[in-house]
KEVEXNU-776664 format. One line per 3 residues: number of its first residue (from 1); for each residue x, y, z of N, C-alpha, C. Coordinates in Angstrom, 1 decimal. Layout:
BEGIN
NUM> X,Y,Z,X,Y,Z,X,Y,Z ~ ... .
***
This chain:
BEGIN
1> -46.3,-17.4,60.3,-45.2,-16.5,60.2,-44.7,-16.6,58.7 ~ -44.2,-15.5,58.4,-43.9,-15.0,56.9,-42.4,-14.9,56.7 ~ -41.6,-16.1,56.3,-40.0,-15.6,55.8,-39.5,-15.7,54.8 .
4> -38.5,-15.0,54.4,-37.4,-14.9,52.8,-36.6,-15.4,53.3 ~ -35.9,-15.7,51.8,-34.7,-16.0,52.0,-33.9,-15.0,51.6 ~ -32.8,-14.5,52.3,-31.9,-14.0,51.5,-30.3,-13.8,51.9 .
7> -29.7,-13.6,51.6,-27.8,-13.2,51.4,-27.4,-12.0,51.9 ~ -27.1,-12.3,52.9,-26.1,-11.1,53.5,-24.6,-10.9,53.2 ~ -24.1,-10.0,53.0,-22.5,-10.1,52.3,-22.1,-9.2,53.4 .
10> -21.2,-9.5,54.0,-20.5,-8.8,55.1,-18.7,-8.8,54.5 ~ -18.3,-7.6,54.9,-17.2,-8.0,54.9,-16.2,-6.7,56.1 ~ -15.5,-7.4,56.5,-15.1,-7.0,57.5,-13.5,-6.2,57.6 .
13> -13.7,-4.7,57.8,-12.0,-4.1,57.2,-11.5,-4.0,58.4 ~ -12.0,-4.3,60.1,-11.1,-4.1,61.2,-11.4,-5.3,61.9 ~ -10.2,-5.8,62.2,-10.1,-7.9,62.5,-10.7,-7.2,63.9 .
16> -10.2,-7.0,64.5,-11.0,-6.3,66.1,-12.4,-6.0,66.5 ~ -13.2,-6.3,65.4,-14.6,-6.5,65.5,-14.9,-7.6,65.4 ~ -13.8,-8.9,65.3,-14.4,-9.9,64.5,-15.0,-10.5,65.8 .
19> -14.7,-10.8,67.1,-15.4,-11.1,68.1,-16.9,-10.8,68.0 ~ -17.4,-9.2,68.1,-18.4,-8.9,67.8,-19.3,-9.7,66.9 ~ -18.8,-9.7,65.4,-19.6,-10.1,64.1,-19.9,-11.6,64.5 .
22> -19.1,-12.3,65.0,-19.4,-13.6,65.2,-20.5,-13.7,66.6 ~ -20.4,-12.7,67.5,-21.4,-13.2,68.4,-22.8,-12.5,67.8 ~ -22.9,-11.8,67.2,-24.7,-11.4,66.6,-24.7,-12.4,65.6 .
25> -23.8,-13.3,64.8,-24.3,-14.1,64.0,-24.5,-15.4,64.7 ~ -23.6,-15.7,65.6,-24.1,-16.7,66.8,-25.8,-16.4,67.1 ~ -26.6,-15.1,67.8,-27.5,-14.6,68.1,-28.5,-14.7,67.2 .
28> -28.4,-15.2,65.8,-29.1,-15.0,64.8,-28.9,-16.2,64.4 ~ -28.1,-17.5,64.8,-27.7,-19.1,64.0,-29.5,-19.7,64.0 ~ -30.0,-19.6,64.4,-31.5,-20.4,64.1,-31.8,-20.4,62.7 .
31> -31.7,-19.1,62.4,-32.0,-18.6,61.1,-30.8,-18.5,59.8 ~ -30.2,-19.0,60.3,-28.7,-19.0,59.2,-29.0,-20.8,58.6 ~ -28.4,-20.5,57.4,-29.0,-22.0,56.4,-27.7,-22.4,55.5 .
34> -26.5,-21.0,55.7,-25.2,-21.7,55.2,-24.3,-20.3,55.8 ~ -23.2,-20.9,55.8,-22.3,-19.3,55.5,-20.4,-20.0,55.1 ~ -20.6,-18.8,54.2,-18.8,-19.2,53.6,-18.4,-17.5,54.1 .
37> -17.2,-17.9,54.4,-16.2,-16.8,55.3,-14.7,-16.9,54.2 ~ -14.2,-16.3,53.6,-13.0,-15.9,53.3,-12.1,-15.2,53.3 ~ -11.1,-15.2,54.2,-10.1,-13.8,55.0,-9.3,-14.2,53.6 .
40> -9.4,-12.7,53.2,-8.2,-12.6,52.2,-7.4,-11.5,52.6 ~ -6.3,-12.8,53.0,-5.2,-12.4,53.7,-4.4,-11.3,53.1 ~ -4.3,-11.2,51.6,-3.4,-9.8,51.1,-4.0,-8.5,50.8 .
43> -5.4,-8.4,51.1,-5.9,-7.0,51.6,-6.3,-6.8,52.7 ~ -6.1,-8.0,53.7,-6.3,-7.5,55.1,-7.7,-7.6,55.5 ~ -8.6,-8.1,54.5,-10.2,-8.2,54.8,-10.6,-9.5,55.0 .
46> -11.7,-9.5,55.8,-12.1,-10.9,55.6,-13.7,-10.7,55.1 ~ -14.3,-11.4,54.2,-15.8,-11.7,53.3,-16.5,-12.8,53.5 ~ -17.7,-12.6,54.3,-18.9,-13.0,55.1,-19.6,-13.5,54.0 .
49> -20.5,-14.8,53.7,-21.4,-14.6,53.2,-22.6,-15.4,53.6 ~ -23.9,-15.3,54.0,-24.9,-15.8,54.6,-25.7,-15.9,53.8 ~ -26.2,-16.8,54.2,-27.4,-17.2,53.3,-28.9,-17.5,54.5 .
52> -29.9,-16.9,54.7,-30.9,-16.9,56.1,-31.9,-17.1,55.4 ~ -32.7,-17.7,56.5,-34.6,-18.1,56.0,-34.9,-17.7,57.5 ~ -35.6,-16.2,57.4,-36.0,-15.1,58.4,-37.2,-14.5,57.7 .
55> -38.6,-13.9,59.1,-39.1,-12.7,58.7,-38.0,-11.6,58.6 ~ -38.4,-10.9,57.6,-38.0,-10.1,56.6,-37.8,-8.3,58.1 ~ -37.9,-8.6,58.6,-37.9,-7.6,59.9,-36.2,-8.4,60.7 .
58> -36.2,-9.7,60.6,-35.1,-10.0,61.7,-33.8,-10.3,61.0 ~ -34.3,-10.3,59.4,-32.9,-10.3,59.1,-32.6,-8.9,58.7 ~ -33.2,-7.9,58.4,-32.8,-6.6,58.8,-32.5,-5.9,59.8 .
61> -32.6,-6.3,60.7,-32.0,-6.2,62.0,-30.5,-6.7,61.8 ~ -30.7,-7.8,62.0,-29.2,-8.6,61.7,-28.4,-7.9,61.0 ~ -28.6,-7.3,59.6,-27.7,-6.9,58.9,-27.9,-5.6,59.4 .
64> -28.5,-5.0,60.1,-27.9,-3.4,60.4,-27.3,-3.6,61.5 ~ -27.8,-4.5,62.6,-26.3,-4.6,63.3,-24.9,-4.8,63.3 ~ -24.9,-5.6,61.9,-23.6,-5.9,61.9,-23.3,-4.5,61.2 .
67> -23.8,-4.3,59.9,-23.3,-3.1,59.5,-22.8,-1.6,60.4 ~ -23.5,-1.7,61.6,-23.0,-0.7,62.6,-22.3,-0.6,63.1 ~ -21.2,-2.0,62.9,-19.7,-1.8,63.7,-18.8,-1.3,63.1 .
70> -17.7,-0.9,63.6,-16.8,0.2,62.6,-15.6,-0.8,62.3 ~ -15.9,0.1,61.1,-15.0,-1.2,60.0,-15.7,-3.0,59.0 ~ -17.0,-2.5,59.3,-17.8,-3.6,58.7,-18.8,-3.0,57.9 .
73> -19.4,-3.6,56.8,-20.2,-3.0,55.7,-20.7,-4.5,55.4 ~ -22.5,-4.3,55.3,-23.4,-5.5,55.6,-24.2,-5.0,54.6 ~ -24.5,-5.9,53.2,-25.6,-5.3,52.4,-26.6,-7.0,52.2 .
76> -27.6,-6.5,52.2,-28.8,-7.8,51.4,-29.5,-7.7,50.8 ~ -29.6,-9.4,50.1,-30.2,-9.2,48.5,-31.4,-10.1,49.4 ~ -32.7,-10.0,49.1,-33.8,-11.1,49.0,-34.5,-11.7,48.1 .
79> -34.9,-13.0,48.3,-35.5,-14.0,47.5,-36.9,-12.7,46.8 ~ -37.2,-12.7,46.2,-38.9,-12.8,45.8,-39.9,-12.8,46.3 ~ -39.4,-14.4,47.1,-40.6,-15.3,47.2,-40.9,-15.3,48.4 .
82> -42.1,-15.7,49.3,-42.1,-15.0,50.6,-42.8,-16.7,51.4 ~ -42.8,-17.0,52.3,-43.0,-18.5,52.1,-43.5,-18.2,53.4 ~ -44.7,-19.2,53.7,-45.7,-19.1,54.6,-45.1,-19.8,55.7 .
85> -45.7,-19.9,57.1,-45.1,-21.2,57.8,-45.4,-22.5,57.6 ~ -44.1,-23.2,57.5,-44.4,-24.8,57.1,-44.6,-25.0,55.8 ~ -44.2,-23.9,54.6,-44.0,-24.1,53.7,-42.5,-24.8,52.9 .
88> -43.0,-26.0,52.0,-41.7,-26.5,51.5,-41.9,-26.7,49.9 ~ -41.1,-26.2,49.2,-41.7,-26.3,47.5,-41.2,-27.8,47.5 .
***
């Protein structure tokens, strides 16, 4: 199997999805390798940030799910590099 790495940036403008966001990213934790979360409290958002080692199909899923909830906006950058299974540099 063939995965990247790459960074999902979420950030979330309606707190009432936050239930949601957390259970697809629960549904996707195998594949998550860090994540920093920062609700900034004086515009009312809170900012997702993931970091995943996925085929390149599951973590685009992932981020269009999330990106499909109203009030959330999901963009990703990827590695380059594409790493075989059982690959470690």
């Amino acid at each position: 199997m063939e995965t990247r790495v790459a960074v999902i940036s979420i950030i979330v403008e309606n707190p009432e999805v936050t239930p949601k966001v957390n259970e697809i990213l629960h549904e996707y934790s195998d594949y998550i390798v860090g994540r920093m979360g920062i609700p900034y409290r004086q515009r009312g958002i809170s900012i997702i940030s993931l970091v995943v080692d996925a085929p390149q199909d599951v973590i685009s899923v992932q981020s269009g799910k999330l990106g499909r909830l109203k009030g959330v906006t999901a963009k990703t950058v990827y590695s380059n590099y594409i790493f075989k299974e059982d690959e470690c540099r």
